[in-house]
N, CA, C and O atoms as a Tinker XYZ file with bonds, in Angstrom:
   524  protein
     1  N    232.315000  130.534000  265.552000    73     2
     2  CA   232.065000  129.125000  265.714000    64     1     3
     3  C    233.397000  128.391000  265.621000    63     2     4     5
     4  O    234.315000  128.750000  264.884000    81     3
     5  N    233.431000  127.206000  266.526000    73     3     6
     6  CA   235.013000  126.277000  266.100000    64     5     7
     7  C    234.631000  125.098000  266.338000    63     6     8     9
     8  O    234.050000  124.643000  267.323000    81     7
     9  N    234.914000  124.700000  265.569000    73     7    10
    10  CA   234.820000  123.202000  265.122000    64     9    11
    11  C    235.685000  122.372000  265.358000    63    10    12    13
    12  O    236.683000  122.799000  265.939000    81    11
    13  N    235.631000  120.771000  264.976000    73    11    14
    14  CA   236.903000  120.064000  265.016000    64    13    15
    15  C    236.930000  119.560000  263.560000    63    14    16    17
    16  O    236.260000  119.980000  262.616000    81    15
    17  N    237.820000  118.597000  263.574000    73    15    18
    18  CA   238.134000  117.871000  262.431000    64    17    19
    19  C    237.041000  117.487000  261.370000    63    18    20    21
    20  O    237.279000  117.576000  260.165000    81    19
    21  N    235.745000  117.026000  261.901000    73    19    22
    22  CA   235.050000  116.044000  261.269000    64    21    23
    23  C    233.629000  117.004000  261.303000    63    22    24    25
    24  O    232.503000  116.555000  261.087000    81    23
    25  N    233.924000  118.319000  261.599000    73    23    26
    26  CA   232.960000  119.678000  261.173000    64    25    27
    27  C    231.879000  119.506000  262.523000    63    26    28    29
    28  O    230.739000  119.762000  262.136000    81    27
    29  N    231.906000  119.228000  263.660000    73    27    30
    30  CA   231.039000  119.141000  265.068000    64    29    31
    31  C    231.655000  120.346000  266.231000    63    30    32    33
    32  O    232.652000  120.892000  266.704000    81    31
    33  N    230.909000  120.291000  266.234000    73    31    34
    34  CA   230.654000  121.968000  266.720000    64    33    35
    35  C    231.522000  121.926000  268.677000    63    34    36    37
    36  O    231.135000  121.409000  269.725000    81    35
    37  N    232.387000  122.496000  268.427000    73    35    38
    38  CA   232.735000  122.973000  269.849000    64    37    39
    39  C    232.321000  123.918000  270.888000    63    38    40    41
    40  O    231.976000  123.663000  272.041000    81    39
    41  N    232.432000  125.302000  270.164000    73    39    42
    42  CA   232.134000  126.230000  270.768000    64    41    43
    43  C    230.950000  127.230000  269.552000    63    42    44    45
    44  O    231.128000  127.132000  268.337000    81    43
    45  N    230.073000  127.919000  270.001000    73    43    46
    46  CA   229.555000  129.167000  269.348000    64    45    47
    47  C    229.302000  130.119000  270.263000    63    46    48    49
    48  O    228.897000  130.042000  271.423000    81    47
    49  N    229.760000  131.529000  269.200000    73    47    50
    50  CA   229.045000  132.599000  270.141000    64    49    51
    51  C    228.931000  133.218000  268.786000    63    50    52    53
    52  O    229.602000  133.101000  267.761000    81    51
    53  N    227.507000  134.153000  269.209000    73    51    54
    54  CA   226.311000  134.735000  268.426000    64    53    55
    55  C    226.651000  136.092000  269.002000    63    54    56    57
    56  O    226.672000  136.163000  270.230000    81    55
    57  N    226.971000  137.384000  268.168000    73    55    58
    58  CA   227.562000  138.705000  268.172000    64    57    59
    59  C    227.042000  139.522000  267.424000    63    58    60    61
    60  O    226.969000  139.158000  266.250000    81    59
    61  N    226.611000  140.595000  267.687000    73    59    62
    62  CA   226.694000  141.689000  266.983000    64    61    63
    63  C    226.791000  141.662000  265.268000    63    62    64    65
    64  O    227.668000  140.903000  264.856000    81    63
    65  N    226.197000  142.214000  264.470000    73    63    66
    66  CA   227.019000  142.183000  263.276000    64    65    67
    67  C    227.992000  143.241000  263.149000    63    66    68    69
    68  O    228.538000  143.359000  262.052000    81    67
    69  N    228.330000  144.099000  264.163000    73    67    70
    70  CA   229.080000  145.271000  264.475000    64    69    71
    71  C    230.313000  145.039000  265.040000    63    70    72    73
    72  O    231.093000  145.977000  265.208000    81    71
    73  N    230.728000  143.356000  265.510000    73    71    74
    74  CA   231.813000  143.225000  266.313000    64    73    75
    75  C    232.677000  142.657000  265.118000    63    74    76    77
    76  O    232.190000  142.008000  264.192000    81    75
    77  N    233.725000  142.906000  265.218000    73    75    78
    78  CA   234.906000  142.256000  264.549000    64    77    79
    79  C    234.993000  141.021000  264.550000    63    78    80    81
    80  O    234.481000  140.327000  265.429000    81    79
    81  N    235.692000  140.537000  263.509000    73    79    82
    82  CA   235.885000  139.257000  263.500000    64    81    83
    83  C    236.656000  138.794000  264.837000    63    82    84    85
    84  O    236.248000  138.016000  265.699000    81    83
    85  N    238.261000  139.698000  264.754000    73    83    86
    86  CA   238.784000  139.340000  266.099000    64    85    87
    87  C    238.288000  139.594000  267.207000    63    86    88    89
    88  O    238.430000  138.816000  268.150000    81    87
    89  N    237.663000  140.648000  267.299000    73    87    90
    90  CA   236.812000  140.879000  269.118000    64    89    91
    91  C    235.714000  139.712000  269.001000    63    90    92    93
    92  O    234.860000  139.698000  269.888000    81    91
    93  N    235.659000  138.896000  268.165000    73    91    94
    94  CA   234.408000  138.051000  267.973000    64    93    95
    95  C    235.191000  136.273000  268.665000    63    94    96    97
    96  O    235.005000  135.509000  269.611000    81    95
    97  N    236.035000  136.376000  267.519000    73    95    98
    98  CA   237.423000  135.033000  268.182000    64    97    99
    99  C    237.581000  135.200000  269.445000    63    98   100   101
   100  O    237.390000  134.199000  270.136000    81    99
   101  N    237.981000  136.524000  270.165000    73    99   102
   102  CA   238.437000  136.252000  271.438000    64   101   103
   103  C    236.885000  135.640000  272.528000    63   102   104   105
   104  O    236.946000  134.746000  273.372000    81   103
   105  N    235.983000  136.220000  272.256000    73   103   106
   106  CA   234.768000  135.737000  272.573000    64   105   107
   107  C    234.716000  134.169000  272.544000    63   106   108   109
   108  O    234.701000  133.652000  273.661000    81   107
   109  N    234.687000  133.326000  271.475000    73   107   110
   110  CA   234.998000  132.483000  271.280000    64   109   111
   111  C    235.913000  131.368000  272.088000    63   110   112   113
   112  O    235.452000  130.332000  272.566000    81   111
   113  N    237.581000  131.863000  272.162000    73   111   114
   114  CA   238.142000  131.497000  272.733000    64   113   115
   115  C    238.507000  131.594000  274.342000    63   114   116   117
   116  O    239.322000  131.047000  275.085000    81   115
   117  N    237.315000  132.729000  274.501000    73   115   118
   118  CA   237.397000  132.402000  275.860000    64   117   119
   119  C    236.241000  131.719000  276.326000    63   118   120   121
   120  O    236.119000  131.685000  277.551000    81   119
   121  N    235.519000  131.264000  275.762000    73   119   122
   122  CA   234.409000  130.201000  276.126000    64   121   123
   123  C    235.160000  128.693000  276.133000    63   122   124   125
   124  O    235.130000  127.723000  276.889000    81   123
   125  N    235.759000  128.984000  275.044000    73   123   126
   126  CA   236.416000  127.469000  275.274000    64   125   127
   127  C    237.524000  127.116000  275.861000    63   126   128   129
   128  O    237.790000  125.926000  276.031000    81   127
   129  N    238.634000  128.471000  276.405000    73   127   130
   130  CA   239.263000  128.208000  277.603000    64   129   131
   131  C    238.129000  127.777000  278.673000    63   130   132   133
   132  O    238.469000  126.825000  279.376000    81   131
   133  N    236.937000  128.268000  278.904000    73   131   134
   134  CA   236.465000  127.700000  280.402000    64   133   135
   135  C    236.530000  126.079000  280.247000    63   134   136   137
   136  O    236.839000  125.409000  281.233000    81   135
   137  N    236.228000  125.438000  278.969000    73   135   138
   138  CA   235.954000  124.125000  278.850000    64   137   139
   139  C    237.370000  123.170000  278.053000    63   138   140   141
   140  O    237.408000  122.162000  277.347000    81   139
   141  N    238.348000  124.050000  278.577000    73   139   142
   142  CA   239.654000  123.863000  278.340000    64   141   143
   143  C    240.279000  122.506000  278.734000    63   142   144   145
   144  O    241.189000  121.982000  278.091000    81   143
   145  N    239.801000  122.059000  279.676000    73   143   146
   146  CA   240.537000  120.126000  280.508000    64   145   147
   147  C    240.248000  119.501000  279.722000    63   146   148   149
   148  O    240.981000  118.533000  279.519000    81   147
   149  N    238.758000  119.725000  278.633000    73   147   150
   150  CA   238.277000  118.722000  277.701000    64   149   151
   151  C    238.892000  119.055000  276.550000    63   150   152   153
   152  O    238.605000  118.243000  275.671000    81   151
   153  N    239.751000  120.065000  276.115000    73   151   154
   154  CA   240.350000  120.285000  274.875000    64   153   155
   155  C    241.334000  120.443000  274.929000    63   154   156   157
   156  O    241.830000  121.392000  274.322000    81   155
   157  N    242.128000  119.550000  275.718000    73   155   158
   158  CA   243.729000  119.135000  275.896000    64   157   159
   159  C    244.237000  119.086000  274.849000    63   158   160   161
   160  O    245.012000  120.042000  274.882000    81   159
   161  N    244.373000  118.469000  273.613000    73   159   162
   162  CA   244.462000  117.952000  272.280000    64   161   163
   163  C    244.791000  119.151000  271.888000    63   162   164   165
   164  O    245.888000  119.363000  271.371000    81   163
   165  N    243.946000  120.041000  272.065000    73   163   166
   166  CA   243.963000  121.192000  270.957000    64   165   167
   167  C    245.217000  121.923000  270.483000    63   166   168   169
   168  O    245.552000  122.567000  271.477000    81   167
   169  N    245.984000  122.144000  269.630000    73   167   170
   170  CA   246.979000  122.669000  269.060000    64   169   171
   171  C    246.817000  123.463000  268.085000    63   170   172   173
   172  O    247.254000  124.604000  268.235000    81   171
   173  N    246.299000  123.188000  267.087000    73   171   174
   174  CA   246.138000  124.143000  265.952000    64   173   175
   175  C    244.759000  124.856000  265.652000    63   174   176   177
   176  O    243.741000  124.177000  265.522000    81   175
   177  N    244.739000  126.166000  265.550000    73   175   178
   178  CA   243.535000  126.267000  264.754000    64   177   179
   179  C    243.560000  127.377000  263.797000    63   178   180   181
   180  O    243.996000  128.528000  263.799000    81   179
   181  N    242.857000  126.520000  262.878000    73   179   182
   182  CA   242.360000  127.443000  261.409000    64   181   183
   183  C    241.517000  128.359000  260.877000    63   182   184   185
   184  O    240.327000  128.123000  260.666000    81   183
   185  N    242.143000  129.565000  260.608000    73   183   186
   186  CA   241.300000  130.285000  260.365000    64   185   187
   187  C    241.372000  130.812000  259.145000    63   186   188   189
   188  O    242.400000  130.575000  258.511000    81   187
   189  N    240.093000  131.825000  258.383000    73   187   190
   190  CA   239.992000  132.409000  257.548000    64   189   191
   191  C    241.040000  133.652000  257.425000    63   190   192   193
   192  O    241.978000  133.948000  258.166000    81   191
   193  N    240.611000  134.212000  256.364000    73   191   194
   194  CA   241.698000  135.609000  256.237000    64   193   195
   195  C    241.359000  136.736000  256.824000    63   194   196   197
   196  O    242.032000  137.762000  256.726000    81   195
   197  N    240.268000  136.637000  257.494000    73   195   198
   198  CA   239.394000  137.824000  258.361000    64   197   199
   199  C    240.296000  137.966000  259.545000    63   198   200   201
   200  O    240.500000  139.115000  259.935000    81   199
   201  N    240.826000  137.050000  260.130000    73   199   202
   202  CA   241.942000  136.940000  261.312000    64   201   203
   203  C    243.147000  137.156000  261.367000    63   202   204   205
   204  O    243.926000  137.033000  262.312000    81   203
   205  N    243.383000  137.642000  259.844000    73   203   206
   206  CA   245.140000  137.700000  260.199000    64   205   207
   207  C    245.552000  138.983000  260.589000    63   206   208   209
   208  O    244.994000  140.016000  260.219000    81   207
   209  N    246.679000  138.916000  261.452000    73   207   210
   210  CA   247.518000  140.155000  261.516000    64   209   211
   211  C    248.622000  139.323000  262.715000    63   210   212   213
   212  O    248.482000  138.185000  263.163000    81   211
   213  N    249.755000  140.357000  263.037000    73   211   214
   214  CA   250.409000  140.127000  264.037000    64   213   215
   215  C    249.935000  139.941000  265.115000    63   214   216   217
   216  O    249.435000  138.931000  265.610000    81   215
   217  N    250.124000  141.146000  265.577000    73   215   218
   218  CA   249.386000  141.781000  267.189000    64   217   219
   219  C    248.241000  140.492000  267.675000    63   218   220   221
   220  O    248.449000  139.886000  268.726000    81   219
   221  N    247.136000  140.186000  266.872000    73   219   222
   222  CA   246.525000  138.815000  267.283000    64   221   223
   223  C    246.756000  137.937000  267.048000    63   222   224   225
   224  O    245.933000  137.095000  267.407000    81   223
   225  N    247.833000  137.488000  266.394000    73   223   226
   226  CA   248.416000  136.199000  266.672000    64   225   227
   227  C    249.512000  136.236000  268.113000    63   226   228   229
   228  O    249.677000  135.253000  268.836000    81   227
   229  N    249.933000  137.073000  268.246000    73   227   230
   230  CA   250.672000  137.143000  269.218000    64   229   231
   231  C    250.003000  137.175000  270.564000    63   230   232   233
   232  O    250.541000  136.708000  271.568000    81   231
   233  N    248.658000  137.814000  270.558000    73   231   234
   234  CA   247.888000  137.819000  271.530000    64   233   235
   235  C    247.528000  135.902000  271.742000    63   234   236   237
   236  O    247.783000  135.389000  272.832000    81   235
   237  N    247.225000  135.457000  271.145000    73   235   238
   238  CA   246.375000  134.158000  270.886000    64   237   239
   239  C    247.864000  133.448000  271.663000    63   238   240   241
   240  O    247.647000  132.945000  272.765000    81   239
   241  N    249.164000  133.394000  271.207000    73   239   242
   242  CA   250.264000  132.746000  271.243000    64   241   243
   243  C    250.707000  132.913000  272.860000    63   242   244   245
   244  O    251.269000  131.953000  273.389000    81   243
   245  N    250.463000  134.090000  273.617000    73   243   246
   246  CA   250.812000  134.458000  274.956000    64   245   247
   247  C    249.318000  133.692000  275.759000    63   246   248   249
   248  O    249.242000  132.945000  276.734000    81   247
   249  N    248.421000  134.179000  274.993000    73   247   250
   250  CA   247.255000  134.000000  276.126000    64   249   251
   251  C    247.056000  132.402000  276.607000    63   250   252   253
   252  O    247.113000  131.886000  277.723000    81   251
   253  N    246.802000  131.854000  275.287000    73   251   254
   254  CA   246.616000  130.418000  275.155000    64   253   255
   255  C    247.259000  129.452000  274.568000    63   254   256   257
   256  O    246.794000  128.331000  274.359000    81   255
   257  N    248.339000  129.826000  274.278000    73   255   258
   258  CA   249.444000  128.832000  273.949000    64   257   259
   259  C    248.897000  127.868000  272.906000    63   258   260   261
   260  O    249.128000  126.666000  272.778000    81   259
   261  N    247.994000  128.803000  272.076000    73   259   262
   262  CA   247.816000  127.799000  270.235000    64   261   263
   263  C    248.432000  128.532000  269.214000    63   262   264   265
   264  O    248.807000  129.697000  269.080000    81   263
   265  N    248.430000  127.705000  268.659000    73   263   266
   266  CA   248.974000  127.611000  266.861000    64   265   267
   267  C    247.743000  128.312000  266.159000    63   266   268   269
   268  O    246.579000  127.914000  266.149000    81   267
   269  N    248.411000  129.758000  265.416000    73   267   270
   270  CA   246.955000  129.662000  264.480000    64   269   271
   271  C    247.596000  129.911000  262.787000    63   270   272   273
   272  O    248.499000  130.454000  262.150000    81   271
   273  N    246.431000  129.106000  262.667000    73   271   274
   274  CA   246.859000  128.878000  260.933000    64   273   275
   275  C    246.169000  130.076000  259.900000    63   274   276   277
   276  O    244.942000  130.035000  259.992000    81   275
   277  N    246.618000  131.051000  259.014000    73   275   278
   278  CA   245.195000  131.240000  258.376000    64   277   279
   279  C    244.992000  131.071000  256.980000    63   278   280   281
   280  O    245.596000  131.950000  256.365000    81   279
   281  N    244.334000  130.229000  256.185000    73   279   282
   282  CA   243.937000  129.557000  255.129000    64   281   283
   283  C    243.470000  130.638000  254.402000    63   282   284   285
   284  O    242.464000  131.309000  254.636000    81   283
   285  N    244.678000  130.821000  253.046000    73   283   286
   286  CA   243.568000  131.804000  252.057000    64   285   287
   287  C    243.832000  131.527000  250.900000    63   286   288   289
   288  O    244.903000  131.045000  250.529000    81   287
   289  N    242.731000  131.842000  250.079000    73   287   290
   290  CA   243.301000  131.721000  248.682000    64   289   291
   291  C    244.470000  132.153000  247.910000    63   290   292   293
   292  O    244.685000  133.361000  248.003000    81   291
   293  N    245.345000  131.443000  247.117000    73   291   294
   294  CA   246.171000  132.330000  246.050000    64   293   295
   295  C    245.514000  133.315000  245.563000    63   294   296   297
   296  O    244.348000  133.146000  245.206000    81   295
   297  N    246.151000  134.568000  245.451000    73   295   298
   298  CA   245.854000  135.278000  244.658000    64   297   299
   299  C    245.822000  135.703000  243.033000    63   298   300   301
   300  O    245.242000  136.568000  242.376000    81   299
   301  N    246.960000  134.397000  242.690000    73   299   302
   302  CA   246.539000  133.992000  241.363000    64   301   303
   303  C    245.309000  133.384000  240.836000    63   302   304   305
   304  O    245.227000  133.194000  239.622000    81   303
   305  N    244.260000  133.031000  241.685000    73   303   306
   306  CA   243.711000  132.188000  241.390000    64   305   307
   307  C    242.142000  132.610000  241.209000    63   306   308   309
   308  O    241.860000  133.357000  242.146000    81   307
   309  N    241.322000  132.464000  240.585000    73   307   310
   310  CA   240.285000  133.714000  240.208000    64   309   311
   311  C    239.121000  132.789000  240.129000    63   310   312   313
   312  O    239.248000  131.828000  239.370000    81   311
   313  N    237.972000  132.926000  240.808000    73   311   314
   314  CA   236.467000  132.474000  240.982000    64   313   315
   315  C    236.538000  131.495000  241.844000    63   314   316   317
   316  O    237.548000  131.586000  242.541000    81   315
   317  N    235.510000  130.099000  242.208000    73   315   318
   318  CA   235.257000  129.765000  243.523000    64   317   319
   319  C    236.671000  129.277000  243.456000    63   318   320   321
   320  O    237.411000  129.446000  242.487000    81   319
   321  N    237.031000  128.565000  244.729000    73   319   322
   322  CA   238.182000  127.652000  245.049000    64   321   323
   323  C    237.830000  126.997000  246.260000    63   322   324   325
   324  O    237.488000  127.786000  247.142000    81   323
   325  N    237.810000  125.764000  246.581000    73   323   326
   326  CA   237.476000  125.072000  247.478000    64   325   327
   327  C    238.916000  124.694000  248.288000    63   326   328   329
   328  O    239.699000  123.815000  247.929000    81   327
   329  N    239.072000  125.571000  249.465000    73   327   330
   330  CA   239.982000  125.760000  250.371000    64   329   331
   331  C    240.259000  124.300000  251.191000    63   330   332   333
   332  O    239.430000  123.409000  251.379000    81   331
   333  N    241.229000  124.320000  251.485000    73   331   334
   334  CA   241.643000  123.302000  252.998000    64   333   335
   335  C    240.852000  123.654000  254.160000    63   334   336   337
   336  O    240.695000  124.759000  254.680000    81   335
   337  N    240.494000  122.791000  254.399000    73   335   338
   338  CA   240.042000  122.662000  256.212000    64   337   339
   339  C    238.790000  123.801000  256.199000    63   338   340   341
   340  O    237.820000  123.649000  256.942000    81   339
   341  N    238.892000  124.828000  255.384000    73   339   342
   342  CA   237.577000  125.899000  255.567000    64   341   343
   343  C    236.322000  125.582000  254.828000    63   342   344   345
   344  O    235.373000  126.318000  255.099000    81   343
   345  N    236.043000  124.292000  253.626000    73   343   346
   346  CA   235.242000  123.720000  253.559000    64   345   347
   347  C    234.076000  122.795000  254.609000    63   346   348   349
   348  O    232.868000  122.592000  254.489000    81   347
   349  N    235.184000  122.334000  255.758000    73   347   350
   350  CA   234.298000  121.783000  257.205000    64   349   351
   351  C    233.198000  122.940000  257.874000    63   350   352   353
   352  O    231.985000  122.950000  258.087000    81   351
   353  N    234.142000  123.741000  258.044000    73   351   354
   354  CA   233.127000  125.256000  258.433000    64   353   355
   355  C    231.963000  125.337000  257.654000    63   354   356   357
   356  O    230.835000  125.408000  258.142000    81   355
   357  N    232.297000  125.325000  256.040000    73   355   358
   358  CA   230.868000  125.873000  254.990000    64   357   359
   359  C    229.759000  124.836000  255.385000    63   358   360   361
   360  O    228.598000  125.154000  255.641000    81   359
   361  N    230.303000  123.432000  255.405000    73   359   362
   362  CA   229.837000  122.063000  255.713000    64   361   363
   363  C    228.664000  121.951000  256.584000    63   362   364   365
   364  O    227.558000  121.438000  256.410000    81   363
   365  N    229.326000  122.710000  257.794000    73   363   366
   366  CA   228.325000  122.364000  259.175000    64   365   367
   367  C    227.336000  123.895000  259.281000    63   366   368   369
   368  O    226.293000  123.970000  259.931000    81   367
   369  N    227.879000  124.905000  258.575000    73   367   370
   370  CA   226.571000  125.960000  258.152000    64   369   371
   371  C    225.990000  125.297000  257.122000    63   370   372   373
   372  O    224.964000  125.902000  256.810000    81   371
   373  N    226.181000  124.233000  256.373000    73   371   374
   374  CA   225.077000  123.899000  255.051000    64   373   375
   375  C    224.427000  122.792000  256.339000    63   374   376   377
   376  O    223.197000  122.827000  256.306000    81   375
   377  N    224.904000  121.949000  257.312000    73   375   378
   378  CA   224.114000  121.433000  258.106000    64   377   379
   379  C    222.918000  121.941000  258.646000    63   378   380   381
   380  O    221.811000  121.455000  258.413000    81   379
   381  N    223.195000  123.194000  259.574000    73   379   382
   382  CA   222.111000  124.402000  260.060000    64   381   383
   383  C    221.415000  124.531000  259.188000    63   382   384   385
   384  O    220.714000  125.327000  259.813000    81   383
   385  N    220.864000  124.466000  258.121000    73   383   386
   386  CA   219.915000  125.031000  257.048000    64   385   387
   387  C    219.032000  123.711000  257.327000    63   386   388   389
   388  O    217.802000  123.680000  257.298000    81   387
   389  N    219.907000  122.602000  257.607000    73   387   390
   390  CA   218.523000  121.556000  257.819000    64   389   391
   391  C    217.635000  121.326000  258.850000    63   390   392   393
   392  O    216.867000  120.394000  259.087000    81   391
   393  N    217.963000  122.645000  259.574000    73   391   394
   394  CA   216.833000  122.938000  261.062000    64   393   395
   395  C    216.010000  123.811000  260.362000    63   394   396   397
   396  O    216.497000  124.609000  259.560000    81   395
   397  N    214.706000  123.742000  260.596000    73   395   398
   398  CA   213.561000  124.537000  260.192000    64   397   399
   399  C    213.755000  126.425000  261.064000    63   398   400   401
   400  O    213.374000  127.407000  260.427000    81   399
   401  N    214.285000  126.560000  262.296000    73   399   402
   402  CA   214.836000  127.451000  263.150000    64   401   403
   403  C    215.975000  128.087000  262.942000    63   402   404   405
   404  O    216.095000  129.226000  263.391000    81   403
   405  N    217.111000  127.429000  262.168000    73   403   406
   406  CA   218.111000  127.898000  261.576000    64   405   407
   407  C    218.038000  128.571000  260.694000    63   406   408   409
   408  O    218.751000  129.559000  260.518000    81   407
   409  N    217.257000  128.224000  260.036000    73   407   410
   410  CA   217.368000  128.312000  258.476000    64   409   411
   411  C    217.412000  130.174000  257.925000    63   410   412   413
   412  O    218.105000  130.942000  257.258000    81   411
   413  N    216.152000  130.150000  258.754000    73   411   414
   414  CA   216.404000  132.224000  258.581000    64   413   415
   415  C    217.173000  132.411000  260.357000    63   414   416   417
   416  O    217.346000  131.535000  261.205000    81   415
   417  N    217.504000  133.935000  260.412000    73   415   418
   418  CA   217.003000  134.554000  261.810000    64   417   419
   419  C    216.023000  134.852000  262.232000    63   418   420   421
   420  O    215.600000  135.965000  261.919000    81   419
   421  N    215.143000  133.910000  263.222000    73   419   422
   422  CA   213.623000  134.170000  263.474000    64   421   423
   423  C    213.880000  134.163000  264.853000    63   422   424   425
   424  O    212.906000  134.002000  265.588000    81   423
   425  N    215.183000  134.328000  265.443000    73   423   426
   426  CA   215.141000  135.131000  267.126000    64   425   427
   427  C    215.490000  136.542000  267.603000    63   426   428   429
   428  O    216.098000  137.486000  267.097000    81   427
   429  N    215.037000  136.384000  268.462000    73   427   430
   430  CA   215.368000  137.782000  269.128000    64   429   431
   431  C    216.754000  137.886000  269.792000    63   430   432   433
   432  O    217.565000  138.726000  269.402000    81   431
   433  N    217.054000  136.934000  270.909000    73   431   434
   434  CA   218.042000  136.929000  271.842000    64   433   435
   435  C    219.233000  135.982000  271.116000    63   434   436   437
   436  O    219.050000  134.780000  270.928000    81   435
   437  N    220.203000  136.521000  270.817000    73   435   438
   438  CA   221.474000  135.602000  270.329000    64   437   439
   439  C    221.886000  134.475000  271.316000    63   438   440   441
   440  O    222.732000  133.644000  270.986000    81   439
   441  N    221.245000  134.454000  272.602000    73   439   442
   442  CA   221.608000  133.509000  273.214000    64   441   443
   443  C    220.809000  132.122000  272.897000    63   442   444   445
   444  O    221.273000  130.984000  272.974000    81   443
   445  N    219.108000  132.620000  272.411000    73   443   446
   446  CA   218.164000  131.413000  271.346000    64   445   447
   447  C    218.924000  131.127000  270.504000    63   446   448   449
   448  O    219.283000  129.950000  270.553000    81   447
   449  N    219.345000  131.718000  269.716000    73   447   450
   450  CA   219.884000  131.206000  268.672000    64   449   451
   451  C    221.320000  130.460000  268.539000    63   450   452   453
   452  O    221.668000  129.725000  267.615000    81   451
   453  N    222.143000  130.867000  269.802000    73   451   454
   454  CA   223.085000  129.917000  270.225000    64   453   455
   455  C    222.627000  128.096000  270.554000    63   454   456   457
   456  O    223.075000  127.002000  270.214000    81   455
   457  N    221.638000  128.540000  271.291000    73   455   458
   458  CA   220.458000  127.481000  271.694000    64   457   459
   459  C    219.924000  126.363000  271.192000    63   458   460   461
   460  O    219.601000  125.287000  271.694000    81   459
   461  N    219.888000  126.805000  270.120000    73   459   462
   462  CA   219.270000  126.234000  268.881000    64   461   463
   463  C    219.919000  125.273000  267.797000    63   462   464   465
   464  O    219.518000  124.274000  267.201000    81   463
   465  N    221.645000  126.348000  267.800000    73   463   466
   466  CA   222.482000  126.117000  267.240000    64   465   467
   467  C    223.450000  124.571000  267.976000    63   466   468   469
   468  O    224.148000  123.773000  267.351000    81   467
   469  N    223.197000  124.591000  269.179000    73   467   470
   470  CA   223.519000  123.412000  270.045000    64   469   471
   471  C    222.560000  122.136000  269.755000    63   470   472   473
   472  O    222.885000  121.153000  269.090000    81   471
   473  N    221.443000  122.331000  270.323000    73   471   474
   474  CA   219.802000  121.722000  269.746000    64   473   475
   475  C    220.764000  120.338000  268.237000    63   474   476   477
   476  O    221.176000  119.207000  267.980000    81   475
   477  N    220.557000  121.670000  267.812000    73   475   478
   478  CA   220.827000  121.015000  266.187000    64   477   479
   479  C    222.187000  120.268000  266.016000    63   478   480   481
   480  O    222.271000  119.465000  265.088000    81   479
   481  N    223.172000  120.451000  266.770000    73   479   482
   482  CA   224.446000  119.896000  266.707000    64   481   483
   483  C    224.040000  118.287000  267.247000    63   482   484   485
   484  O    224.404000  117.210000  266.774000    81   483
   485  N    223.232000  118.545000  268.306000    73   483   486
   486  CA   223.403000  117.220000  269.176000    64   485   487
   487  C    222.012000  116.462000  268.500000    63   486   488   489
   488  O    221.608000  115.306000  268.626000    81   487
   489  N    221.560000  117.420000  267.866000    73   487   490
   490  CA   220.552000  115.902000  266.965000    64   489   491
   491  C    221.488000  115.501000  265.740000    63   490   492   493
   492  O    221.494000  114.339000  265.334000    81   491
   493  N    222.077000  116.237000  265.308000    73   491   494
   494  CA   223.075000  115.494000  264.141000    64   493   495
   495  C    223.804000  114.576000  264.191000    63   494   496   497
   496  O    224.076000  113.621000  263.464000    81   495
   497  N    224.279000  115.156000  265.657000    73   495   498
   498  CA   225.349000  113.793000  266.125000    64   497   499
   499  C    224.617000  112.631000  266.886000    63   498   500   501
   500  O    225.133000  111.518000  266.790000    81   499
   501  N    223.737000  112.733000  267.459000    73   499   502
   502  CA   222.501000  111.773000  267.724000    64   501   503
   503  C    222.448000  110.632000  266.231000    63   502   504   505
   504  O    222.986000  109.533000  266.100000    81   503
   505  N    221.507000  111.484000  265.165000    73   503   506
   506  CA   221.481000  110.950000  264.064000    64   505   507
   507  C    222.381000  110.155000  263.750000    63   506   508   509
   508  O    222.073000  109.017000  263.396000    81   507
   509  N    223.896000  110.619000  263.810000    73   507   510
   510  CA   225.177000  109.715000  263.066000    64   509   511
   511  C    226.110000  108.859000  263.742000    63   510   512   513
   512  O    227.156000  108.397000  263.286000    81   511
   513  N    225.165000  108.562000  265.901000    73   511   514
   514  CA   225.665000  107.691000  266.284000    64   513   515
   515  C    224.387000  106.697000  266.046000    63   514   516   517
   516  O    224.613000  105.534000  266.382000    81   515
   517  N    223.115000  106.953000  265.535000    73   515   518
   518  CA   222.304000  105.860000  265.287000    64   517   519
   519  C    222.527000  104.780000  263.821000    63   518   520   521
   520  O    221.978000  103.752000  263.425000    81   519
   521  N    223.422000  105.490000  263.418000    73   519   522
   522  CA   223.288000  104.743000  262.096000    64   521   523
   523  C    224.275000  103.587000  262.260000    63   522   524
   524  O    224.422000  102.768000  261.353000    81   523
């Protein structure tokens, strides 16, 4: 999933629990290269510690010409810790729990549940241009 600033949903893709995190990102990022004219802006993005290494940052740096960040805890630092920028992420999965459809996995096809996962974005943001 990638988000922006204010935790609203850009892109999702629904995978395997067998695929890697990175074979999972590139999935990702190539959905949102197709919708790339609308994400001119884009420069940085943040990720967890599931993403780091060379070789894919370097991949990410040739392919698509972004910045990637990856946010982790000190290792001095022992029980929860409420991270930079990776709190928006926890944010908009504590959003999904407020769809009755989200809430468990009750699909079959990851593409429903991509589906769904859209559904729910655009009633949220519905919701928070009515107010």
């Amino acid at each position: 999933m990638l988000i922006d600033t204010l935790g609203l949903l850009i892109v999702v893709v629904i995978t395997a629990a067998n695929v890697s995190e990175q074979a999972g990102a590139k999935q990702v990022l190539f959905k949102l290269n197709q919708v790339r004219d609308r994400m001119n802006r884009l420069i940085k993005i943040w990720v967890d510690g599931g993403y780091r290494g060379k070789d894919f940052t370097h991949w990410l740096i040739d392919v698509y010409r972004w910045l990637w960040s990856v946010v982790t805890r000190h290792e001095e630092q022992k029980g929860f810790v409420v991270l930079p920028k990776r709190w928006l992420v926890e944010r908009t999965f504590g959003w999904f729990n407020w769809c009755r459809r989200l809430s468990k996995d009750y699909e079959i096809l990851p593409q429903t549940t991509e589906t769904f996962i859209y559904i729910a974005m655009i009633r949220l943001m519905l919701k928070q241009l009515a107010l």
